[in-house]
Backbone as CSV, one residue per row, in Angstrom:
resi,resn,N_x,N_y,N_z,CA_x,CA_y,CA_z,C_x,C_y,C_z
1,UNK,62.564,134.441,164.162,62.564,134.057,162.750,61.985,132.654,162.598
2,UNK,61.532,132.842,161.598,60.924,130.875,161.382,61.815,129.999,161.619
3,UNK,61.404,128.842,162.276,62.698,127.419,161.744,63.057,127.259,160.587
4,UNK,64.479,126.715,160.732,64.650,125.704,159.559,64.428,124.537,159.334
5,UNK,64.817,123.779,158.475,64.313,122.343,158.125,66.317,122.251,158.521
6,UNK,66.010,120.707,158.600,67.280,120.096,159.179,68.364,120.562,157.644
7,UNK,68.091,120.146,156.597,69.103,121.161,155.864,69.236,122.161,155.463
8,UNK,68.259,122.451,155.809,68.409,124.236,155.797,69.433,124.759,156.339
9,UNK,69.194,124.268,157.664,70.693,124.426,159.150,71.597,124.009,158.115
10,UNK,71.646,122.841,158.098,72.962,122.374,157.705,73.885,123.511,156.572
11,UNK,73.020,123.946,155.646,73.727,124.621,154.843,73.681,126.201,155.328
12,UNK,72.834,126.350,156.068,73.212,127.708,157.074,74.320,127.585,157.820
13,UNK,74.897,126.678,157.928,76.072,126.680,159.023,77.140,126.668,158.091
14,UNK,77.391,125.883,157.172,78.171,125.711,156.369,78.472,126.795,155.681
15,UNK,77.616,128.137,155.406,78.043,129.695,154.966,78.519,130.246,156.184
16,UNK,77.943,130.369,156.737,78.204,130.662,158.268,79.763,130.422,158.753
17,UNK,79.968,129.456,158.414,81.424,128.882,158.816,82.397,129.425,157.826
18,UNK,82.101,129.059,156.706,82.917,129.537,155.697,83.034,130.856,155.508
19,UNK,82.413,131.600,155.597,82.594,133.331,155.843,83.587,133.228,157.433
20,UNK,83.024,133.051,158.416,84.398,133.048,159.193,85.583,132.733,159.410
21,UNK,85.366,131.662,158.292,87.002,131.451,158.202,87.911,132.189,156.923
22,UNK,87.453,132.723,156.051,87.284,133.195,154.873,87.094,134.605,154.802
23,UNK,86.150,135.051,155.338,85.822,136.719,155.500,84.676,136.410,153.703
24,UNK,84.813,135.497,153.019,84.006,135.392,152.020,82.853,134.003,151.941
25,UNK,81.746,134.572,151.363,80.513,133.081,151.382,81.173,132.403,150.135
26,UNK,80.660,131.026,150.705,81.223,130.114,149.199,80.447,130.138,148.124
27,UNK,80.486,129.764,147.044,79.725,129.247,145.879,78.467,128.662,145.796
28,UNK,78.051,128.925,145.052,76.796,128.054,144.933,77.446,126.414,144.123
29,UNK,78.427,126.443,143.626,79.320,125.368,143.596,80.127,124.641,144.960
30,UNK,80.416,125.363,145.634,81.481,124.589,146.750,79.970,124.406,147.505
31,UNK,78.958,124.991,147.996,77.818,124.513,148.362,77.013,122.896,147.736
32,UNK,77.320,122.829,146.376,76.506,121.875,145.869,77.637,120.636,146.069
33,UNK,79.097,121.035,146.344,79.690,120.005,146.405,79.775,119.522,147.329
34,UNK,79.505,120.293,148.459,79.652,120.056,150.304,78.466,118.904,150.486
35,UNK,77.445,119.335,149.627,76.049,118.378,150.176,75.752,117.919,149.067
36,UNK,76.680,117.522,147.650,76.347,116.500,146.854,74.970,116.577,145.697
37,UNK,74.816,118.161,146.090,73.572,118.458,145.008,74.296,118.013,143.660
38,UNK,72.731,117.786,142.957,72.958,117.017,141.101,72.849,118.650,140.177
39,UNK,72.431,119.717,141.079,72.258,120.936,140.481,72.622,122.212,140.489
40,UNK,72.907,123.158,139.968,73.026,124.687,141.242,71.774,125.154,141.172
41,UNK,70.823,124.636,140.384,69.209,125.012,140.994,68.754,124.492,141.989
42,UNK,69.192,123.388,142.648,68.566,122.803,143.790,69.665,124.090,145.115
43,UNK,70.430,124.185,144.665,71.609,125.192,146.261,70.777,126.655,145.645
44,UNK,70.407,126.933,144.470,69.266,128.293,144.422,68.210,128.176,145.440
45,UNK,67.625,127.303,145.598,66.201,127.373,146.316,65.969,127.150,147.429
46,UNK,67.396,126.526,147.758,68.188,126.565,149.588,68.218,128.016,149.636
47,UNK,68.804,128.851,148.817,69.669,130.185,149.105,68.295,130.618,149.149
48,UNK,67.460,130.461,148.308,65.742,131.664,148.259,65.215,131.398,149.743
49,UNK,65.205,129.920,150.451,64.463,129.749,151.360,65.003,130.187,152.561
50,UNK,66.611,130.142,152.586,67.176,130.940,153.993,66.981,132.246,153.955
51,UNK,66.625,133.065,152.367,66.667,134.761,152.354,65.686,134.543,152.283
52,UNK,64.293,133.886,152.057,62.557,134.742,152.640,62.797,134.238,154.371
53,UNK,62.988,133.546,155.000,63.030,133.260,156.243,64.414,134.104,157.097
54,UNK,64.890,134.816,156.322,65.230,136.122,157.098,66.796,135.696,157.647
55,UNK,67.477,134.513,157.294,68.428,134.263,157.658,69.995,134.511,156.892
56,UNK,69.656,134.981,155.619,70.280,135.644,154.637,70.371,136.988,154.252
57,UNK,70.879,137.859,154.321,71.102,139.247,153.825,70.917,139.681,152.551
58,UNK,70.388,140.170,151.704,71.175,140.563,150.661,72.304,140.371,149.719
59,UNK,73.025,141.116,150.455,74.535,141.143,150.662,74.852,140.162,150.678
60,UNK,74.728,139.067,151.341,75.454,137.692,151.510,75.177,137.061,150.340
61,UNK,73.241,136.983,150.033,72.942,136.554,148.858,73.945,136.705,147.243
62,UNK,73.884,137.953,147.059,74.688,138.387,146.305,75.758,137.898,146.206
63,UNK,76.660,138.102,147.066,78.115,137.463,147.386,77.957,135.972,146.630
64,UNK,77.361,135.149,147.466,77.400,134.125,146.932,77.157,133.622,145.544
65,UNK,76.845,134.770,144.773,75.808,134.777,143.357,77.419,135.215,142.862
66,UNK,77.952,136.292,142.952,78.932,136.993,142.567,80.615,135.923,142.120
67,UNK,80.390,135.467,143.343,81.987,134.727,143.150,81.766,133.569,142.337
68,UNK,80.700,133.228,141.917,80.671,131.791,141.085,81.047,132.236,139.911
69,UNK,82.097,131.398,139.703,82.726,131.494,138.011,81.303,130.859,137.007
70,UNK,81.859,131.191,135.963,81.420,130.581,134.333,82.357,130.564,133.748
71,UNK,82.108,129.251,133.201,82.726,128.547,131.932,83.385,129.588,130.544
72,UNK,84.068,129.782,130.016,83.791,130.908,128.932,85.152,130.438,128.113
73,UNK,84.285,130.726,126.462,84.528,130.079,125.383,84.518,130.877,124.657
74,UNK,85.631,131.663,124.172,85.877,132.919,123.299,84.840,133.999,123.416
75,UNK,83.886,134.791,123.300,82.864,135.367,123.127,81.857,135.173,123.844
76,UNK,81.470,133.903,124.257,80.324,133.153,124.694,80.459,132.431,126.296
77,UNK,79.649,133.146,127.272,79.947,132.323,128.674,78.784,130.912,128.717
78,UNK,78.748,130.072,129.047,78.183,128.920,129.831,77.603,128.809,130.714
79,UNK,76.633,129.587,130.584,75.103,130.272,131.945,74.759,128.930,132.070
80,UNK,74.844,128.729,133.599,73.490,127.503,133.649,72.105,127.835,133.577
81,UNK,71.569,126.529,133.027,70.077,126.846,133.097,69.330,125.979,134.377
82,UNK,68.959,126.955,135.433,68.605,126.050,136.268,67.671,125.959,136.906
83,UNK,66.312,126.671,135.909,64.866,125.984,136.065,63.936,126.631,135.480
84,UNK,62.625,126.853,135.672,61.660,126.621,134.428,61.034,127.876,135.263
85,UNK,60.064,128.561,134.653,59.346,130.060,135.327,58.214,130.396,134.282
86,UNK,56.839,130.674,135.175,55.494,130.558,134.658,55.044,131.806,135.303
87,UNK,54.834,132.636,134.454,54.331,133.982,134.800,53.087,133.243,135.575
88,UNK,53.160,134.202,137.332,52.096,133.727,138.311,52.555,132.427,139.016
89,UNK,53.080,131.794,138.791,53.197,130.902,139.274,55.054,130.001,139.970
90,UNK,54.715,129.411,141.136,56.341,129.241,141.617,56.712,128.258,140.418
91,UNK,58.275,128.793,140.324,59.308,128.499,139.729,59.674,126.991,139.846
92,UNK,60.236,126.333,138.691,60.169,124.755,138.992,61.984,125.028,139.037
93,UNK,62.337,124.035,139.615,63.983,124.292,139.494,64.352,122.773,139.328
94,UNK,65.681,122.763,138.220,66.260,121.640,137.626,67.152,120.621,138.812
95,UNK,66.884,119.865,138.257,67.380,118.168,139.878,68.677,118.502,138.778
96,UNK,69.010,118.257,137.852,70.317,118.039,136.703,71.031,119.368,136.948
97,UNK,72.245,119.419,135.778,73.323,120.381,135.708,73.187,120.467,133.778
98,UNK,72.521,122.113,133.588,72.110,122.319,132.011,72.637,123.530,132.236
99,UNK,73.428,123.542,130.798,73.689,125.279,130.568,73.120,125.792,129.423
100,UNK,74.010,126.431,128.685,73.607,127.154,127.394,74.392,127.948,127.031
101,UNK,75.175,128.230,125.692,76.253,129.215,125.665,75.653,130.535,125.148
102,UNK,75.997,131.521,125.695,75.644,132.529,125.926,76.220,134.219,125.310
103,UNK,75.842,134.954,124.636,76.793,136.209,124.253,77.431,137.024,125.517
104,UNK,78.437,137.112,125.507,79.188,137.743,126.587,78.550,139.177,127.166
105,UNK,78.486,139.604,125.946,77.299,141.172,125.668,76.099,141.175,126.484
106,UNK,75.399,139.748,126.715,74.333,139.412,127.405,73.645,140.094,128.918
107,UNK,75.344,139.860,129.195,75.498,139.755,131.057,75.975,141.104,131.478
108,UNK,75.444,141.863,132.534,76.412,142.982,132.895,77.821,142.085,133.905
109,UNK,77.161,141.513,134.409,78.235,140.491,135.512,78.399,138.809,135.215
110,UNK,79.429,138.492,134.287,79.380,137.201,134.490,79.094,136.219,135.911
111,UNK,79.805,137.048,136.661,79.473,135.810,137.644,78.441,135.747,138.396
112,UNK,77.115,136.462,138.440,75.917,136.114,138.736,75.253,136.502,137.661
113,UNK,75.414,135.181,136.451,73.880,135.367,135.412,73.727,134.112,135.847
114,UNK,72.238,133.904,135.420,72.022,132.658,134.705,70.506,132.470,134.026
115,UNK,69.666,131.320,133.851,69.220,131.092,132.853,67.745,130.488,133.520
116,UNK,66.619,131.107,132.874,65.569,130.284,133.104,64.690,129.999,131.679
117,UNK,64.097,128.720,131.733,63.738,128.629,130.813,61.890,128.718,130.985
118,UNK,61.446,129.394,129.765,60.109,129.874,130.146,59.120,129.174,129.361
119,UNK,57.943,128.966,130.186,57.036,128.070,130.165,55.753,128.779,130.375
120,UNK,54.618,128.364,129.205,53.628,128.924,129.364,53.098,129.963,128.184
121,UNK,51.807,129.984,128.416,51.262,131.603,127.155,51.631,132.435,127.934
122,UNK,51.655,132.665,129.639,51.198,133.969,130.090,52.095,135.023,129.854
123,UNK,53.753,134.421,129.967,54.732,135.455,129.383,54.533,136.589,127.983
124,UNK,53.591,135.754,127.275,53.409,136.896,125.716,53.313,138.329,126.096
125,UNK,52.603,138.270,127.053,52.153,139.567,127.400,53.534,140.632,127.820
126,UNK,54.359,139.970,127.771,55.827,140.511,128.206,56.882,140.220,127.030
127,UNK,56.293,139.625,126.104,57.087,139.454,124.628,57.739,138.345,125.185
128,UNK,57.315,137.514,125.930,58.230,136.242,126.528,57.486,135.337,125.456
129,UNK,58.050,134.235,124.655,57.432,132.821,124.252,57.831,131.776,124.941
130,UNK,56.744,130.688,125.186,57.349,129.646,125.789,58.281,129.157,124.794
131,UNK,59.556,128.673,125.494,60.731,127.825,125.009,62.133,128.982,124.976
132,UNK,61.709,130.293,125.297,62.503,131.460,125.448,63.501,130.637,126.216
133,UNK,64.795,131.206,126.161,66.244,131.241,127.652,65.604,132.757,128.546
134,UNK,65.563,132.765,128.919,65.513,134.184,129.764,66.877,134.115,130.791
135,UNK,67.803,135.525,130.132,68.688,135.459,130.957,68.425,136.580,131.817
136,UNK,69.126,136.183,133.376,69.051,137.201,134.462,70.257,137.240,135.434
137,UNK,70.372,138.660,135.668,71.236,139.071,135.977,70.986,139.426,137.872
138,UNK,71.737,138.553,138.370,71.160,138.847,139.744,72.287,139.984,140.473
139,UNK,71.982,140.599,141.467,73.623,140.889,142.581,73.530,142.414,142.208
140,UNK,72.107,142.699,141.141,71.965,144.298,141.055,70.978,144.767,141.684
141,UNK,71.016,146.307,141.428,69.898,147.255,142.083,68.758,147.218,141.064
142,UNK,68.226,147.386,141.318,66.863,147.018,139.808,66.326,148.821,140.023
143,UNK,66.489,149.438,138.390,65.977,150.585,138.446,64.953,150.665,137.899
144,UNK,64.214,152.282,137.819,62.935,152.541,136.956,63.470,151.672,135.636
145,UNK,62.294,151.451,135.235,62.558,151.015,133.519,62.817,149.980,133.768
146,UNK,63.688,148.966,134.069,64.378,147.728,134.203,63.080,146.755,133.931
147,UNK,63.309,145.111,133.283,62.114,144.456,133.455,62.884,143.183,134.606
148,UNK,62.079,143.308,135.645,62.809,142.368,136.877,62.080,141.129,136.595
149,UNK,62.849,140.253,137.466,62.298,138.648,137.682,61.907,138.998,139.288
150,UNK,60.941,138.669,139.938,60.429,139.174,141.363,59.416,137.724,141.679
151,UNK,59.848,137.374,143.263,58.914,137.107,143.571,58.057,137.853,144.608
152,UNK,56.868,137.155,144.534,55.952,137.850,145.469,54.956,136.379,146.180
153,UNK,55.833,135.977,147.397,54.979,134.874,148.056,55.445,133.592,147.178
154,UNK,56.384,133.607,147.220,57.134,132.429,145.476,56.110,132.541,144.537
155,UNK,55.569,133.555,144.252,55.008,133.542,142.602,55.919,134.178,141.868
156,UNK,56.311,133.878,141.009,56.872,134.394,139.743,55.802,135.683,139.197
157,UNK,57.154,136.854,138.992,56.121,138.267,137.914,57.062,138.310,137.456
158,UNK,57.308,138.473,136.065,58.044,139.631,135.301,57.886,140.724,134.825
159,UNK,58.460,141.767,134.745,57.629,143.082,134.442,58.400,144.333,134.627
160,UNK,57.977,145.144,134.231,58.549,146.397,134.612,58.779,147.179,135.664
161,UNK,59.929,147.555,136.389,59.771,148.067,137.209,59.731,149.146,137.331
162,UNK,59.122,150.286,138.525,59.031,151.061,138.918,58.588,152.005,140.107
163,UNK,59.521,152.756,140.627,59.015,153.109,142.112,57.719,154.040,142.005
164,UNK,56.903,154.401,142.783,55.757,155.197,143.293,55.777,155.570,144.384
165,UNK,56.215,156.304,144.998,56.692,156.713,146.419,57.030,155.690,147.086
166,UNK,56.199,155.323,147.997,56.705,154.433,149.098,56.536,152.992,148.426
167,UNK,55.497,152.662,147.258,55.088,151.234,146.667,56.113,151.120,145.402
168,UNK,56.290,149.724,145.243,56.462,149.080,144.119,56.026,148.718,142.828
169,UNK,55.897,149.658,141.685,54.948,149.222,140.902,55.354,148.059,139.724
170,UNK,54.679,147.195,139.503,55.230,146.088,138.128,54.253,146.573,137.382
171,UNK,54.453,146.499,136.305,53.942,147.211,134.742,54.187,146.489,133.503
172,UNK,53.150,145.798,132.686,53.365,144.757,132.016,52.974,145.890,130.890
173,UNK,53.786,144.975,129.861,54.284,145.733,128.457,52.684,146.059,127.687
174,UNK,51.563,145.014,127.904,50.392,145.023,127.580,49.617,146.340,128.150
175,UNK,49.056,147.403,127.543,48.914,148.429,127.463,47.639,148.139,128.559
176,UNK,46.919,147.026,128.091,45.319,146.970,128.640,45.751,146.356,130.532
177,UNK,46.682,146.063,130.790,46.783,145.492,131.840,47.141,146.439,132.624
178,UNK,46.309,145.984,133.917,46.664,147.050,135.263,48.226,147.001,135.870
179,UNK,48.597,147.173,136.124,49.781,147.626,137.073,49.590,146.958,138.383
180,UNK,50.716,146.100,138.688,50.399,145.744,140.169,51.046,146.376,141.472
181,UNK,51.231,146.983,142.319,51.548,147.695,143.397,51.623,146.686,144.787
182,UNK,52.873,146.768,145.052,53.486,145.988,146.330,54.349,147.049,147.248
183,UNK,54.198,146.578,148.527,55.199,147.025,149.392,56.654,147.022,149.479
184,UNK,57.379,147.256,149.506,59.134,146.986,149.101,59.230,145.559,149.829
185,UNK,58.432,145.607,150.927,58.935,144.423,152.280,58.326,143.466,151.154
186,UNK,57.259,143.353,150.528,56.843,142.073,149.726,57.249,141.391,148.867
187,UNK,57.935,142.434,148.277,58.480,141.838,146.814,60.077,141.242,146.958
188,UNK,60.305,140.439,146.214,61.840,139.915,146.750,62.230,139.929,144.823
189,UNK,62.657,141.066,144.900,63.563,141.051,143.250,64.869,139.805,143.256
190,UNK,64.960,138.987,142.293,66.162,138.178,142.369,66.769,138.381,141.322
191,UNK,66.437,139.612,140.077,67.492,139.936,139.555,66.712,140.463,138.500
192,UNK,67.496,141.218,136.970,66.691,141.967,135.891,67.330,141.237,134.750
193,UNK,66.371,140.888,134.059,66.268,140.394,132.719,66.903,141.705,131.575
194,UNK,68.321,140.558,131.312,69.134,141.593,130.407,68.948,140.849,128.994
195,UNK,68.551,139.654,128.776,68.037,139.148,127.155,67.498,138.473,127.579
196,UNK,66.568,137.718,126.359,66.239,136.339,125.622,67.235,135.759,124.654
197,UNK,66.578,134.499,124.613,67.557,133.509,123.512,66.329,132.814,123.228
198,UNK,65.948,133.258,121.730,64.954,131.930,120.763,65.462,131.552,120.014
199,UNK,64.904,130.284,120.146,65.259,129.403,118.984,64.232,129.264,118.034
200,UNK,64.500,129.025,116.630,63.426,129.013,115.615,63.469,127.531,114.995
């Protein structure tokens, strides 16, 4: 498997440990508190870089997505927002701690949503506007129909999903646009877009 970078380890060990003593992975909170992150987008992009370098499961991923609480205020949970996403292009992720209150209705799973905020024309083509919330729901199976958040090589796609035998197809809402086709091994789904939030 590839190396890590010296904190990479560090916070590989630190799940590592804590599942053995625990039988459960910690938080993306007890993570940001262990090593003093200002964000839970900065312990996101730890967690993306140990799962493309093969040192994360799924399963573990998830887990760790799963047990993090939210805030919640009658009706409305307290998604963080914890970074910015440009159709085609890698994802910027927030140094700070931003949320947004949220319809409960929103989320199939409170404890792995959260929030990106979208940047750019290229989303139109997906009924995305820049300044959208895009909420996403990670820790699921992404079916036909579903519109996923995916990377491919840290590029950002959003789009439709759908299987084709053995390939992956993404399918943008724009009638004139081709369809893109990936291998399962390529694509790394991190979760399906269950709303927007505009503001006017």
């Amino acid at each position: 498997m590839p190396s890590l970078t010296e904190k990479q380890k560090q916070i590989f060990d630190f799940i590592d440990e804590t599942v053995k003593k625990t039988g459960t992975a910690p938080t993306f909170r007890d993570i940001s508190a262990r090593f003093g992150f200002s964000s839970l987008g900065t312990v996101y992009s730890y967690i993306h870089a140990l799962k493309k370098k093969g040192y994360l499961e799924e399963s573990r991923y998830s887990a760790l997505a799963v047990r993090e609480k939210k805030e919640v205020r009658g009706d409305l949970l307290n998604l963080p927002i914890i970074g910015e996403i440009q159709q085609g292009k890698a994802p910027k992720m927030y140094n700070e701690n931003l949320s947004c209150p949220v319809p409960r209705s929103f989320v199939l799973e409170e404890a792995s949503a959260y929030l990106f905020l979208a940047k750019g024309e290229e989303l139109r083509d997906e009924l995305i506007a820049e300044g959208d919330f895009i909420v996403v729901q990670a820790g699921v199976v992404a079916e036909d129909g579903d519109t996923v958040f995916a990377y491919v090589d840290n590029v950002v796609y959003i789009r439709k999903f759908h299987r084709d035998g053995d390939l992956i197809l993404l399918q943008s809402k724009k009638r004139e646009a081709a369809p893109l086709f990936f291998k399962e091994e390529e694509l790394q789904v991190q979760g399906i877009i269950t709303a927007l939030i505009r503001q006017y």
